[in-house]
C-alpha positions as CSV (number, residue, x, y, z in Angstrom):
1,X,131.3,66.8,332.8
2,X,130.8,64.6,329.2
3,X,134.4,64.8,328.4
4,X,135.9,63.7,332.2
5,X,138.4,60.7,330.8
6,X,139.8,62.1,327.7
7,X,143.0,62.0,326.8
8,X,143.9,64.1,323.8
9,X,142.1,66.5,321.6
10,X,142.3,65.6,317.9
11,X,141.3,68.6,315.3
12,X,142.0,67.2,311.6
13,X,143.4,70.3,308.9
14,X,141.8,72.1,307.2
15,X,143.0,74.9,304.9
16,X,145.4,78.0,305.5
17,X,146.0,80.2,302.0
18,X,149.7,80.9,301.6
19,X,148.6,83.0,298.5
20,X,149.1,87.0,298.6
21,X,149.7,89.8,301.0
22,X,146.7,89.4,303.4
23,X,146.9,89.4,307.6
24,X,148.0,86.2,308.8
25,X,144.1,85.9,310.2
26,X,142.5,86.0,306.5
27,X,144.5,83.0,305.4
28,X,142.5,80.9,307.3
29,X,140.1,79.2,306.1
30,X,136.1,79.4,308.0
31,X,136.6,75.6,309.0
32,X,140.0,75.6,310.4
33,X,139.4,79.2,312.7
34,X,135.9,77.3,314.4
35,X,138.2,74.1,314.7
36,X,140.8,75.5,316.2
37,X,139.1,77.9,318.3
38,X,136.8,74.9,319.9
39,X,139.8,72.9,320.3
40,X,141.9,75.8,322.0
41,X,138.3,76.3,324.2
42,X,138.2,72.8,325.4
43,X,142.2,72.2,326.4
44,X,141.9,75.2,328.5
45,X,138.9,74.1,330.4
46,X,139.8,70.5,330.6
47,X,143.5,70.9,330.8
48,X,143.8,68.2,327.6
49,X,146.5,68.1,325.0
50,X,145.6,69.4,321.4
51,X,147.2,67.3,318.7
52,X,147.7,69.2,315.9
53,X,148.2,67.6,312.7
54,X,148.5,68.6,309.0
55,X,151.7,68.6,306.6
56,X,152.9,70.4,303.8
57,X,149.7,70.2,301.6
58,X,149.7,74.1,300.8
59,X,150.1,76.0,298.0
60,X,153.7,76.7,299.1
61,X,154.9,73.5,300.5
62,X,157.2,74.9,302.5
63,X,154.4,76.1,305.1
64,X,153.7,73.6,307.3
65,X,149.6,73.3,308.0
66,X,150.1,72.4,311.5
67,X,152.8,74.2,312.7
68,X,150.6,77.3,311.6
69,X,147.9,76.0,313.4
70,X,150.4,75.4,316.9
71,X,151.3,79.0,316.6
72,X,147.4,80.3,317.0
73,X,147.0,78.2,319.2
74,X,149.4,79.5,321.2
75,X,148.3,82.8,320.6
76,X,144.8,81.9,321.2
77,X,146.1,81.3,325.1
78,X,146.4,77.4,324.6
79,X,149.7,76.4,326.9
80,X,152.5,74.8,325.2
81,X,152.2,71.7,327.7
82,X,148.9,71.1,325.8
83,X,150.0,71.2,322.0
84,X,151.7,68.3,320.5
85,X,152.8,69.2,317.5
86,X,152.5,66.2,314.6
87,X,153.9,68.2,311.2
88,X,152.3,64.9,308.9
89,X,149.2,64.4,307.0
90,X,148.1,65.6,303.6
91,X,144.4,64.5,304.0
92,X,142.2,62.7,307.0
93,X,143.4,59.3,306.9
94,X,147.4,60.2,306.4
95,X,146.7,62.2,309.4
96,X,144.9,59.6,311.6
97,X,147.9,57.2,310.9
98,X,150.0,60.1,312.1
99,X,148.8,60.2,315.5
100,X,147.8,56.6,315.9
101,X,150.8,55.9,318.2
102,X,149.1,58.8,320.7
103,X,145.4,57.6,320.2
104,X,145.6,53.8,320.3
105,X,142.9,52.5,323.2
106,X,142.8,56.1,324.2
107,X,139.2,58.4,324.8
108,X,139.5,61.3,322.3
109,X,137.5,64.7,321.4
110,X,137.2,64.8,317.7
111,X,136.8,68.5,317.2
112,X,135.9,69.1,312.7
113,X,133.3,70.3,311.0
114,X,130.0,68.6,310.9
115,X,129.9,67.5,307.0
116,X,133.6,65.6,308.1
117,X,133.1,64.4,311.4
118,X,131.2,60.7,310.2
119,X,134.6,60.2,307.9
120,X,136.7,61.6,310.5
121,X,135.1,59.3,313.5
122,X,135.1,56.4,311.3
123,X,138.8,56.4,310.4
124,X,139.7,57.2,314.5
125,X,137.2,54.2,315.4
126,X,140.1,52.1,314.2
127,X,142.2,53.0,316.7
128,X,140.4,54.9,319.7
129,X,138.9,53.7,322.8
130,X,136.6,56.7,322.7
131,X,135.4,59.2,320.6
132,X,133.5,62.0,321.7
133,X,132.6,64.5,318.6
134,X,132.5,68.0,319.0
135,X,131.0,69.1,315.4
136,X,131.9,72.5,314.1
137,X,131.1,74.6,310.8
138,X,127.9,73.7,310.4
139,X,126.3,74.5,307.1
140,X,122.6,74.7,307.8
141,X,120.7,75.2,311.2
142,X,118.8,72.0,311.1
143,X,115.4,73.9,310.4
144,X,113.8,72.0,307.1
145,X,111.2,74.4,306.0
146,X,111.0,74.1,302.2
147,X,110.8,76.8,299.4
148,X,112.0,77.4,295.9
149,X,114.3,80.2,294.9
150,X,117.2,80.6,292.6
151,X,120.2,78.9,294.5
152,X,122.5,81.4,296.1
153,X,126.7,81.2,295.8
154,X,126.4,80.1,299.2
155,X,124.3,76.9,298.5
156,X,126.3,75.9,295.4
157,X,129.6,76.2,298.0
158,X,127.6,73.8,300.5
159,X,127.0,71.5,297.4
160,X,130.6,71.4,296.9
161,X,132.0,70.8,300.3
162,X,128.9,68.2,300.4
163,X,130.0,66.3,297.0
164,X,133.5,66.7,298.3
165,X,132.8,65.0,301.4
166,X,130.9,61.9,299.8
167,X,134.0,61.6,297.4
168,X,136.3,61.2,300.4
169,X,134.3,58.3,301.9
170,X,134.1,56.5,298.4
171,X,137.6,56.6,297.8
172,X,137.9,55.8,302.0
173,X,136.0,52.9,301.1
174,X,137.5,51.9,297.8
175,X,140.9,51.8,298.8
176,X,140.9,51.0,302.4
């Protein structure tokens, strides 16, 4: 198996809505359920420790993003042994610094979507023996067959999490 020497299993934050009465499954967000759900998938068949990071960066700051996240994992089946539980981070790099102490000259699985996972490998690069990416939430299937139609909400999302992304990696850059 690819993924024989890691040591941990590192899924960045996403987003969980704190707003309104809706089921506790509806507050999360499309990117966090497919990265927590892949991480959950690979510590139970390779036996690895999730860390699971993310602070109070919600709507209601007293909800902590990650221990939200430790409780479906639990109830996705993960076992406690493999969730270390790291309640800082407010965005990529914040949380990276969290979890450096666990990651240094370590072999990791980054687990995030694929529009993230260059930002998110290059901050972990700092630190990490290893990175193996296991990209998530992708936003197009790869096929490139043109055409011209009037763009769809859909599209104009993707353009946002797209020009979202690129201003992460310029302020990344600018200030690191």
């Amino acid at each position: 198996m690819e993924f024989e020497g890691t040591d941990f299993i590192v899924t960045p934050a996403c987003y969980y809505s704190t707003v309104g009465k809706v089921s506790e499954i509806s507050r999360w967000s499309h990117c966090s359920l497919q990265r927590l759900v892949q991480a959950s998938k690979l510590s139970k068949e390779l036996d690895k420790p999730i860390l699971v990071t993310g602070g109070n960066f919600l709507h209601d700051p007293n909800t902590n993003y990650s221990q939200k996240a430790f409780d479906l994992l639990l109830d996705l089946g993960v076992p406690r042994k493999n969730l270390i539980l790291v309640a800082k981070g407010i965005d990529t790099a914040s949380e990276v610094e969290s979890i450096k102490s666990y990651i240094t000259k370590k072999n990791v699985i980054l687990v995030t979507s694929a529009t993230h996972m260059k930002r998110a490998s290059l901050l972990l690069s700092e630190h990490c023996n290893e990175i193996n990416i296991f990209p998530v939430d992708f936003h197009s299937s790869g096929s490139l067959a043109p055409y011209l139609k009037i763009p769809s909400v859909s599209a104009m999302r993707r353009v946002e999490i797209a020009l979202y992304e690129y201003g992460a990696r310029v302020k990344y850059f600018l200030f690191s």
